[in-house]
FIFIDREN-18617 format. One record per residue (C-alpha): residue in one letter; x, y, z. Coordinates in steps of 0.05 Angstrom, whole numbers, plus 32768, in hexadecimal, padded with zeros to 4 digits. Example, Ala and Ser with C-alpha at 12.3 -4.5 7.8 and 13.67 -1.06 7.14 Angstrom:
<atoms>
a80F67FA6809C s81117FEB808F 
</atoms>
This chain:
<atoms>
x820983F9886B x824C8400883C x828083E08840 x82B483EF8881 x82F783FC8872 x831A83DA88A2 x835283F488D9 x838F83DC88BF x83AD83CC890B x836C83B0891E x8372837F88EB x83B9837588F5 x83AE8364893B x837D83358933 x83A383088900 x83DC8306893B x83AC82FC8976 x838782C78945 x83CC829F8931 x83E382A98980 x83A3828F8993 x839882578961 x83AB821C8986 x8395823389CA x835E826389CC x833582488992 x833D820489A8 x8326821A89F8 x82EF824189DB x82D6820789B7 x82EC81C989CF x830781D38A21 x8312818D8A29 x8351819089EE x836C81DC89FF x83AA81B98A0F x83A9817A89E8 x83DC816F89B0 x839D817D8983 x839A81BE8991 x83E281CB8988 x83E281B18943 x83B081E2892E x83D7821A8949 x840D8207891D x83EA821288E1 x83F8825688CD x83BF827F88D0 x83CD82B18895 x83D4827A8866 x8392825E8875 x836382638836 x833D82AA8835 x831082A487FE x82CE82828812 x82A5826A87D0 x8259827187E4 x8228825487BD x81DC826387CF x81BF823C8804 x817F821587E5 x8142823987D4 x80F3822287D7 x80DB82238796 x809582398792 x805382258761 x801A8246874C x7FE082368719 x7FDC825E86E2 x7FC382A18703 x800782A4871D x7FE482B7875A x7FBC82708774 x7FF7824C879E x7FF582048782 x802981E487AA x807881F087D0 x80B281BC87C3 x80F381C887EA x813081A087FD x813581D98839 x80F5820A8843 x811C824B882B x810E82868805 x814182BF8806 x812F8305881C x814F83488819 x81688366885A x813E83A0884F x80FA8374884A x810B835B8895 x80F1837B88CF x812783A888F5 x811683828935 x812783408917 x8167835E88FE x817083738948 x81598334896F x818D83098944 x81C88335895B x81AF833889A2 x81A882E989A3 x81F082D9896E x821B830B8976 x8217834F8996 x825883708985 x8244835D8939 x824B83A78919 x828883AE894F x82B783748944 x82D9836588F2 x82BD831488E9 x82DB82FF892A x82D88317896A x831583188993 x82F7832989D3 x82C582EF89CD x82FB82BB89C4 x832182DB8A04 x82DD82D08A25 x82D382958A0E x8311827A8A1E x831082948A67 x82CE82788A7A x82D482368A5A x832282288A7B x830382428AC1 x82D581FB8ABB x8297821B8ABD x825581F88AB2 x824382218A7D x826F82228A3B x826F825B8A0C x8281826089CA x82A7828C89A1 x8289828D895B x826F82CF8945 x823282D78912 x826282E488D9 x8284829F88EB x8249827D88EE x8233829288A9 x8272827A889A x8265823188AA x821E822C888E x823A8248884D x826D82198846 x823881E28855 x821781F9881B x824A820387EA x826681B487F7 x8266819787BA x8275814E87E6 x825481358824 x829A81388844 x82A5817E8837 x825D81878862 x82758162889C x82C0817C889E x829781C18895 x827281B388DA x82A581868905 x82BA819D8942 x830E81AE8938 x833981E4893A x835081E288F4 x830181F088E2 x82FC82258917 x8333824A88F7 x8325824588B8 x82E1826588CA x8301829A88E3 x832B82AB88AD x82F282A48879 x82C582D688AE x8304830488B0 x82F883088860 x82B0830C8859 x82B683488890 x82DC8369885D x82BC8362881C x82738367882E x824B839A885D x8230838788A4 x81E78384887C x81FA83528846 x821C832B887B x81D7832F88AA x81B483258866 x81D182E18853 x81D782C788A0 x819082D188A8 x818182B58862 x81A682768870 x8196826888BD x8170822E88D2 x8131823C8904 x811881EB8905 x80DB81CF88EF x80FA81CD88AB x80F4821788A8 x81338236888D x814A82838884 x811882BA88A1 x80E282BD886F x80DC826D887D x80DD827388C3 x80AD82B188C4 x807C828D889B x807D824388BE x808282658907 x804D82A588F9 x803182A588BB x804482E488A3 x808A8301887F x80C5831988A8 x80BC83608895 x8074836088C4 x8098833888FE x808D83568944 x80C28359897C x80A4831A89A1 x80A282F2895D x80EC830C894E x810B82FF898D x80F182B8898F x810A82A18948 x815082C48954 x815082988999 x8145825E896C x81868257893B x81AB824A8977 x81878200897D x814881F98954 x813381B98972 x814381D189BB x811D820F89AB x80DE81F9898A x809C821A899B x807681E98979 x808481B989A2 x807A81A889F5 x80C081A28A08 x80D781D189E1 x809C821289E9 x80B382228A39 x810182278A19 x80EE825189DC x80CD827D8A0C x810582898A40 x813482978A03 x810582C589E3 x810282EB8A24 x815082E68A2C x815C830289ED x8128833F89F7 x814D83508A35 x8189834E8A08 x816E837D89DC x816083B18A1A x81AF83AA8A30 x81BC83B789E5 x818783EF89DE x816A83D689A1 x812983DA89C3 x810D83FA89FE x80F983D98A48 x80B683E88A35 x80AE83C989F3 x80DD83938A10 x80A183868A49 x806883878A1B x8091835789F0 x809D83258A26 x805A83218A43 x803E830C8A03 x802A82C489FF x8051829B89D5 x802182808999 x803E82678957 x800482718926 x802C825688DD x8036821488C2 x806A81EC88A9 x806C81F5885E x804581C5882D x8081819B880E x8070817187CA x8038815E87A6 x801A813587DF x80178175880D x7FF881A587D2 x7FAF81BD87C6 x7F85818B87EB x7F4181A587E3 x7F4081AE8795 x7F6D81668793 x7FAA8190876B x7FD58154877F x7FCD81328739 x7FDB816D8712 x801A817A8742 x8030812F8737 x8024813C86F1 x805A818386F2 x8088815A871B x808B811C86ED x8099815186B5 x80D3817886D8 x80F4813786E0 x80ED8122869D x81118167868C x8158815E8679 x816481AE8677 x816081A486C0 x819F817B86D5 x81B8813486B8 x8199810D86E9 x815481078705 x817C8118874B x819C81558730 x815781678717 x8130815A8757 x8161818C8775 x815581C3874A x811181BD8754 x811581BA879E x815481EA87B1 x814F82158777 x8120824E878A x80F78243874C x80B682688745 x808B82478718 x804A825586FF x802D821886DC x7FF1820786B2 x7FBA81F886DD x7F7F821F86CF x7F5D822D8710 x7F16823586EF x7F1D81F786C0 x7F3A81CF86FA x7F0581CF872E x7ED181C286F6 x7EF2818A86EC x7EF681758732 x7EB081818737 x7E9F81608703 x7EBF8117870E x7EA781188752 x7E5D81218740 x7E6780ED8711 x7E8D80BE873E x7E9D80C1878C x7EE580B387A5 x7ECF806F87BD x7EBC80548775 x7EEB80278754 x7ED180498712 x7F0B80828706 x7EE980C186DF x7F2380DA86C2 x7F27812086AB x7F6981468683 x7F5E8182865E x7F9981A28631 x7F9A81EB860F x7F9C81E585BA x7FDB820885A2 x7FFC820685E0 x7FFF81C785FE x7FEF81E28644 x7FD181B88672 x7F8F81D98690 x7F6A81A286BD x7F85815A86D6 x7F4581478702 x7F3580FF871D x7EFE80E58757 x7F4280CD8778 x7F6980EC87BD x7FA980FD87A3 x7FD080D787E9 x7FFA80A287FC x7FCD80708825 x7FE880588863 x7FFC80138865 x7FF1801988A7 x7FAC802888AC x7F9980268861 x7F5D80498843 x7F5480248805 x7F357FE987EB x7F557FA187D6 x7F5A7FAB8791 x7F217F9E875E x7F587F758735 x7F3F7F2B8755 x7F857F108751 x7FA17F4C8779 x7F677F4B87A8 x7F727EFC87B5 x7FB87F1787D1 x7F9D7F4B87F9 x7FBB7F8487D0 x7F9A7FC287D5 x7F897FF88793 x7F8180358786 x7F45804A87A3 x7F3C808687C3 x7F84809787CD x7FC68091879F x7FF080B88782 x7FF1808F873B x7FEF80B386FE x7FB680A286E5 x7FA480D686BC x7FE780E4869B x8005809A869D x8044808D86B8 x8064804486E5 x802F801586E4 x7FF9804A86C4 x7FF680298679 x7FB580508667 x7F6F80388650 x7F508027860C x7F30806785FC x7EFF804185CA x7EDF80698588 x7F0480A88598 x7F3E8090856E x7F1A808E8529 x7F2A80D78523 x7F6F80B9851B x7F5B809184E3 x7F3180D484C7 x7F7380FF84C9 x7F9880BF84A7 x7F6780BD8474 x7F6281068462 x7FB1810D845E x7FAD80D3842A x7F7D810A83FE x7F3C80DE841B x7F0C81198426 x7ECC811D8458 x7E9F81098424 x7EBD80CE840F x7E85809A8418 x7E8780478430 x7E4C801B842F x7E5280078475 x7E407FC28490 x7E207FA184C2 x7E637F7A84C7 x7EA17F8884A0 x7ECF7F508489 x7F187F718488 x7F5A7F5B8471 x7F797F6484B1 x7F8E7F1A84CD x7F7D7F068515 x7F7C7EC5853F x7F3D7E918524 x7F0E7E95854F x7F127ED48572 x7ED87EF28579 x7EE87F2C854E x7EF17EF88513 x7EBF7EE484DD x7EA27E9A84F5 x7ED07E6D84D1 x7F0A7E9F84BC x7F4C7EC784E3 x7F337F1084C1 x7F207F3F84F2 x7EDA7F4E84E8 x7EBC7F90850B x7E6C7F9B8514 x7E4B7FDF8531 x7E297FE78567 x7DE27FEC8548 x7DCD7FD48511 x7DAA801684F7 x7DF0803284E6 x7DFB800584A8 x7DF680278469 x7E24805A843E x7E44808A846C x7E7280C38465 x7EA480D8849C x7E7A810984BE x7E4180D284C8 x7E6880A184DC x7E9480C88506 x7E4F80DF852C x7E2C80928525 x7E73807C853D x7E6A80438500 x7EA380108508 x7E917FF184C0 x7EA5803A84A8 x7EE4804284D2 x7F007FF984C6 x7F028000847F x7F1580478475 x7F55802B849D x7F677FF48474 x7F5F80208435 x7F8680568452 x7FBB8026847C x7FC2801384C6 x8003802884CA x7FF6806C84B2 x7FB5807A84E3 x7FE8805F851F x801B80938502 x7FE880C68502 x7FD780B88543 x801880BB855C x802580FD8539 x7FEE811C855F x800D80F985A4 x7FFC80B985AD x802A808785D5 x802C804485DA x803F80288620 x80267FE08628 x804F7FAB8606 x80107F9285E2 x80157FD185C0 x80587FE085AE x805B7F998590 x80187FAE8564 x80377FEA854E x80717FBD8534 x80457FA58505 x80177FDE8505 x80007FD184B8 x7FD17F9984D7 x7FAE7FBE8516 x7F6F7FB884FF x7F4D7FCB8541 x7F798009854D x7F48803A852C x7F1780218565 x7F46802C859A x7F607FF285B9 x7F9F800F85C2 x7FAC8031860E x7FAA80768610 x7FA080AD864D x7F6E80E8865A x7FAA81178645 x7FC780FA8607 x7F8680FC85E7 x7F6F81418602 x7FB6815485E4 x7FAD812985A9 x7F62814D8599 x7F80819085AE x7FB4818A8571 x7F7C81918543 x7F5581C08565 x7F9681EC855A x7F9781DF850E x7FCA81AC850C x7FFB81C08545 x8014818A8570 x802C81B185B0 x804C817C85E0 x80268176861F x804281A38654 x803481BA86A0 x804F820486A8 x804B82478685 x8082826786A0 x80C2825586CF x80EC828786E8 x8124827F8718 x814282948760 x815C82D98735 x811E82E28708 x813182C986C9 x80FD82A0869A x810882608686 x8100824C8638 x80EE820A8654 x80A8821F8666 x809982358622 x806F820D85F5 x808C81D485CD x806781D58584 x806A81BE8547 x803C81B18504 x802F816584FE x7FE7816A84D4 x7FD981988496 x7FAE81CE84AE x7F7081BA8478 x7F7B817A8496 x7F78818C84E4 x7F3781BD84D0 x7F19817A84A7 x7F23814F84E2 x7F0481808513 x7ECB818884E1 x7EB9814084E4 x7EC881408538 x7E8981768539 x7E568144852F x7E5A81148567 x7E54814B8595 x7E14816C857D x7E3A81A48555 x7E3E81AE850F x7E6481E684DC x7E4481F9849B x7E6481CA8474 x7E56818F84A4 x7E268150848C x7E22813184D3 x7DF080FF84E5 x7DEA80DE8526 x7E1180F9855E x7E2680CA859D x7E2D80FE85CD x7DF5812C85B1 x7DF2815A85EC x7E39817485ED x7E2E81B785C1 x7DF181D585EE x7E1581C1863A x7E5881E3861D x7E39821C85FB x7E70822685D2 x7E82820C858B x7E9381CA859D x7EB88183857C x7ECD8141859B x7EB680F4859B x7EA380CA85D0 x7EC4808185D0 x7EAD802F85F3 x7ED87FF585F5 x7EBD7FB585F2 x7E847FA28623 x7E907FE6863B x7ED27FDA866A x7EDF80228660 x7EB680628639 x7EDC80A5862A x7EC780EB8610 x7EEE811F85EB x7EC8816B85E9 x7EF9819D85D2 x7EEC81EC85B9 x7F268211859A x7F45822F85E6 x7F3B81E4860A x7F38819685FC x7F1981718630 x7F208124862E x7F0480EF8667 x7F0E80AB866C x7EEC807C8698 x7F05803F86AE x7F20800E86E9 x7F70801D86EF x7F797FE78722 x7F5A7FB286F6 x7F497FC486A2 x7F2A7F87869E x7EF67FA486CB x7EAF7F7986C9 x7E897FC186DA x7E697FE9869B x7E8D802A8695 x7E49805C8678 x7E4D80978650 x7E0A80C68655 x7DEA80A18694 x7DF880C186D7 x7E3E80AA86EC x7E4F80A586AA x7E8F80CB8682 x7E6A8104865D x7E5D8130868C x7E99813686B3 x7EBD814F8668 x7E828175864F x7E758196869E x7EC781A5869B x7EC981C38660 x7E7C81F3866B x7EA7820986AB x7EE38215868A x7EC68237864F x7E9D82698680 x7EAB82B38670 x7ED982A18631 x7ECD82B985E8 x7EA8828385BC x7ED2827B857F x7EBD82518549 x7EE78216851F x7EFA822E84DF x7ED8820284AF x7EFF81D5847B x7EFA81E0842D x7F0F81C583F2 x7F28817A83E4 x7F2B81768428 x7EDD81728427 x7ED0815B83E0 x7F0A814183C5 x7F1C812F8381 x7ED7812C835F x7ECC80FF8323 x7E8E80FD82FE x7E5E80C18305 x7E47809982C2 x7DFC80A482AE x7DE2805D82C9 x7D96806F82BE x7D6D804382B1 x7D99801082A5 x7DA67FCD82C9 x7DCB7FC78311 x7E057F9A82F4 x7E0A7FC282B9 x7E07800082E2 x7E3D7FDE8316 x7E697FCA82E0 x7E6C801382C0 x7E6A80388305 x7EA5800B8322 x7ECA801B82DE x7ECB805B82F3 x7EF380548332 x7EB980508362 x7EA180218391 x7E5180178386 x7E1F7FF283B5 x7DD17FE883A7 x7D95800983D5 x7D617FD883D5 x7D2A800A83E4 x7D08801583A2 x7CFE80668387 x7CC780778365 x7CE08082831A x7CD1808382CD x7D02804982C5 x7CFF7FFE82C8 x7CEB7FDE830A x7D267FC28321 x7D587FF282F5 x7D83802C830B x7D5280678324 x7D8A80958333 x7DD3808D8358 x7DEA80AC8398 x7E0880DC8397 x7DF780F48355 x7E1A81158318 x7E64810D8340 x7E8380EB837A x7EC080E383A4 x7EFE80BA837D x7EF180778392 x7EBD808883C0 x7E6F806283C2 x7E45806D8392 x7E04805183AC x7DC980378374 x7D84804D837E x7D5380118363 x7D1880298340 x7CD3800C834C x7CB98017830A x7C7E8040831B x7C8A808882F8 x7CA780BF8321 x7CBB81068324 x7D0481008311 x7D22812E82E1 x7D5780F382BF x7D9980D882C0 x7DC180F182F9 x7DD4813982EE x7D95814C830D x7DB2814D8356 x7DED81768372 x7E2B8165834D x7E6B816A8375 x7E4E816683BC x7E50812183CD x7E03812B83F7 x7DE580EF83E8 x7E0780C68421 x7DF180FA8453 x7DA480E3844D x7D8C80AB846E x7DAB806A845B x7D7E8035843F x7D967FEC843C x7DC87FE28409 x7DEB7FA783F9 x7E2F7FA083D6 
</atoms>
């Protein structure tokens, strides 16, 4: 409908009428008990026409709405007020009509006010009768809820609602106004967008989807007639409830009858209307995290997007100005949960561990080059447990359980898998080394490069005498492995696949602490416990940081994997894909935050080594021994990762990644890290297969793509010939070997060979090595063999020797 133009006498009249009236009329319309009190004359001196005319309205708050990363899924609803505007056109015709019939009949009749309602008003309510009327038409009513809404002050709300005369005229001066500038429709359009129907329902899409189920453009006359009946007193009127359902019934009926006197529908339609039965089929909307996606336990994930929006400064100053926007701003968001990847995940902990365990399988899994966040899965309820009538257990922490404090098990709403309050995070065990690989290769130390490792390796890094980690006798931290069949020389791929710490512990002092915890922290590491931070101080002696002491979570070291999967890229971890708000416009905020912290050769190096543990390999890979052997042929898919223990095993993590998802898990006990229970890796219960299951469903129907393989001095490095030691004796072939630049160590095991017993047989590698690499002598055994001579007979510049099965050397 356009807009009216407006009879100039009409208009005229009513301002005179309105002033006349002011003091009297209003006031005995509204409040009979003061039509004569000197209240009531002071607002009638208040000259009407100079009453403010120009009403600011800002929009009434809006639900904002999130979806997983279909854009379809509904993950979860967060609102302030349920509320979702609609056009007038997308609202049945019978809802338009049953708000009139109920409100205001004379609506397309009178200009904002209507005179002969206040004259009617007036009358009644002077002749004492038990029933008061009131005088406020639909257009003033929209009035006072949009000036409600557009209070910047709680003051302005109440003086917007309190029962005066000075309010009631200013409402009708402001109506007056609006009657002029916009149509009847936009008027209907914003009352019924703003209205409140109860039950936390507000505006007509609201209330047709709490009350019915369905949007207001499929309403039926019964359905319409009852929520118009209800703006009048929502509580009064409630069907939902017993003392309210006989009352919403009598005014639905009322205001169908209404609707015959109007002839807006006919006696008929009015009489099948009002025998219907009165049955409320919708539900009050989800609100929050708590209320989303119970069966596929989304509540994590939507703690997770929450947690981020307030950390979001684009989004208001102050963690209340950003709550608001998030829950009055009519945002529709789609985030990053992948529907697919996250049920596999769910699935997956939960076959691995039921709800009732104190052991936490903890799954995150982030997209490479994007930072998207696919899959946040734990065997956790996602709930607030009632102190009342709790759920959980007394803590497995025995100092909280000996004051009857309860954990986390089966419900909270901790972040456990993104960290966060009290959530520090858990030692994710060998999984760091690749922090000391990526160290180590940006110094120019390349895959090949080859240490005798140890069956225990005395460092330079100073600890406390004593401590078991020390040498017997000294303060230097002193690392073994976990089996004694890993000493010998390795290179990084076997010893990132044998997990050797007599490998690892050395290639960090030679390379620097300090520079494999900045490496870590390039590729998004954090450091949250206080024991940490004050390590990091003096990072240079962290010995045991390349085997993962520090506290980490499931997502920072998906995320931290998932930088090299994506060559390099460090994209900062984030929840959505795409924001748009209440008018349609995308958000930059939801775009991806990247940025090139590792060398590309250095990235596809990294991720070359990572292939091994997992039962992968690329053409240029030496692996041998893999810890988590099985990965590559559950996945299907090119695969890399490592898997990860603490000490006596108080928590075990996996990392499997391909090039679209990382997938990391750690297992622990949140409530107590110093947990006495054995957290596995490849027996049932264990950590492996809730990653590798998670990332076999998330990898189902998706294109296999490959790692691109490193080259050059990223895999060989800067090559230096090895001095012809044949034949001649160790410590002369030490001496000259050392005085090359190399390290050297002796294999016992004697070769077959033309030379000496007990001379040099041949080196390993032969004919050139790694700078400062291991150059291992082979002893002969003097009894005449099939070798060719000197050491050019091998395969100069590739560093292969290492890659065969170790003997016993000794340095």
């Amino acid at each position: 409908m356009r807009k009216r133009d407006h009879n100039v006498l009409t208009n005229a009249a009513s301002l005179l009428v309105c002033g006349l009236l002011a003091g009297v009329v209003v006031a005995a319309a509204a409040f009979p008990a003061v039509a004569m009190s000197g209240l009531a004359a002071k607002a009638g001196a208040e000259t009407f026409d100079k009453l403010p005319s120009e009403l600011t309205v800002k929009k009434a708050p809006q639900i904002s709405y999130l979806y997983a990363s279909d854009g379809k899924t509904p993950l979860a609803t967060m609102y302030d007020e349920n509320r979702r505007d609609v056009k007038l056109k997308d609202v049945s015709p019978l809802m338009q009509k049953a708000i009139i019939a109920a409100e205001d009949h004379d609506f397309y009749k009178h200009n904002g006010v209507d005179m002969k309602g206040i004259a009617r008003a007036f009358v009644n309510n002077s002749s004492g009768a038990a029933s008061q009327q009131g005088a406020s038409t639909l257009t003033m009513q929209y009035v006072r809820l949009a000036i409600s809404y557009s209070a910047d002050h709680p003051q302005d709300v109440v003086a917007a609602t309190e029962d005066t005369p000075a309010r009631k005229l200013k409402e009708m001066r402001y109506a007056m106004q609006i009657d002029r500038d916009l149509s009847k429709d936009e008027i209907l359009e914003r009352y019924l967008n703003i209205a409140a129907f109860g039950n936390g329902a507000y505006g007509i899409f609201a209330a047709s989807q709490t009350y019915f189920g369905k949007h207001p453009k499929d309403l039926k006359l019964e359905e319409a007639a009852l929520l118009a009946g209800m703006v009048k007193a929502p509580t009064a009127f409630d069907p939902t409830t017993v003392s309210g359902k006989p009352q919403a019934l009598d005014r639905r009926n009322y205001i169908i009858k209404n609707m015959v006197e109007l002839g807006t529908v006919t006696p008929a339609e009015a009489a099948a209307a009002t025998a219907a039965p009165l049955v409320v089929k919708g539900k009050r909307a989800p609100n929050g995290c708590v209320d989303t996606n119970k069966k596929d336990n989304w509540g994590f994930f939507c703690d997770y997007f929450y947690r981020w929006w307030m950390s979001q400064e684009a989004f208001g100053a102050t963690t209340y100005d950003r709550e608001r926007r998030l829950k009055s701003g009519g945002y529709h968001i789609v985030t990053s949960l992948d529907v697919q990847a996250q049920r596999g995940a769910q699935k997956a902990v939960l076959r691995s561990q039921p709800v009732s365990s104190t052991k936490a399988a903890m799954v995150a899994g982030v997209e490479p080059g994007t930072g998207r966040v696919r899959a946040l899965a734990v065997n956790r309820v996602f709930k607030l447990d009632n102190p009342e009538k709790p759920q959980n257990k007394l803590s497995s922490d025995p100092r909280k359980r000996a004051k009857k404090l309860r954990g986390t098990v089966p419900n909270t709403t901790n972040p456990l898998l993104t960290g966060g309050g009290d959530i520090k995070g858990y030692q994710a065990g060998s999984t760091f080394k690749i922090f000391t690989i990526v160290a180590a290769l940006e110094k120019g130390i390349p895959l090949q490069y080859t240490i005798n490792s140890e069956k225990q390796f005395k460092s330079e890094y100073i600890i406390q005498r004593g401590s078991p980690a020390a040498c017997a006798g000294t303060h230097f931290y002193c690392p073994t492995n976990a089996s004694d069949s890993m000493v010998g020389p390795h290179n990084m791929w076997s010893a990132f696949g044998s997990s050797v710490n007599t490998y690892f512990v050395p290639l960090q002092q030679r390379v620097g602490a300090e520079n494999v915890v900045a490496a870590a922290k390039k590729l998004g590491i954090t450091f949250r416990t206080q024991e940490d931070l004050d390590l990091e101080k003096g990072a240079h002696q962290w010995g045991a940081f390349t085997l993962g002491v520090s506290q980490t979570t499931p997502m920072e070291l998906a995320n931290a994997y998932a930088t090299l999967a994506a060559d390099g890229k460090y994209c900062e971890p984030i929840p959505v894909q795409e924001i748009r708000d209440q008018d349609g416009k995308k958000l930059d905020i939801a775009n991806p935050r990247c940025k090139q912290v590792v060398a590309t050769e250095v990235a596809r190096a990294a991720v070359d080594a990572a292939r091994c543990p997992v039962g992968d390999n690329s053409k240029t890979s030496q692996c041998r021994g893999r810890t988590a052997p099985n990965v590559r042929g559950v996945v299907g898919h090119p695969v890399a990762g490592k898997s990860g223990t603490t000490d006596s095993e108080k928590s075990a993590s996996l990392v499997a990644m391909t090039k679209q998802l990382s997938v990391a898990g750690i297992m622990a006990d949140p409530d107590w890290p110093q947990t006495n229970q054995k957290m596995g890796h490849n027996e049932k219960g264990g950590i492996n297969a809730p990653v590798y299951e998670t990332l076999r469903d998330a990898m189902k129907g998706k294109e296999k793509i490959d790692f691109v393989a490193p080259n050059g001095k990223s895999i060989t490095g800067d090559q230096r010939p090895i001095p012809d030691v044949k034949c001649q004796s160790v410590e002369t072939a030490r001496s000259r070997i050392k005085g090359a630049g190399f390290e050297v160590a002796v294999d016992n095991t004697k070769v077959a060979s033309s030379c000496p017993a007990g001379t040099v047989a041949r080196t390993s590698p032969e004919g050139r090595a790694v700078k400062g690499g291991l150059v291992v002598l082979e002893l002969s055994s003097g009894a005449a063999g099939g070798d060719t001579g000197g050491n050019t007979g091998g395969n100069p510049g590739t560093g292969t020797g290492p890659g065969r099965p170790p003997g016993r050397p000794n340095g």
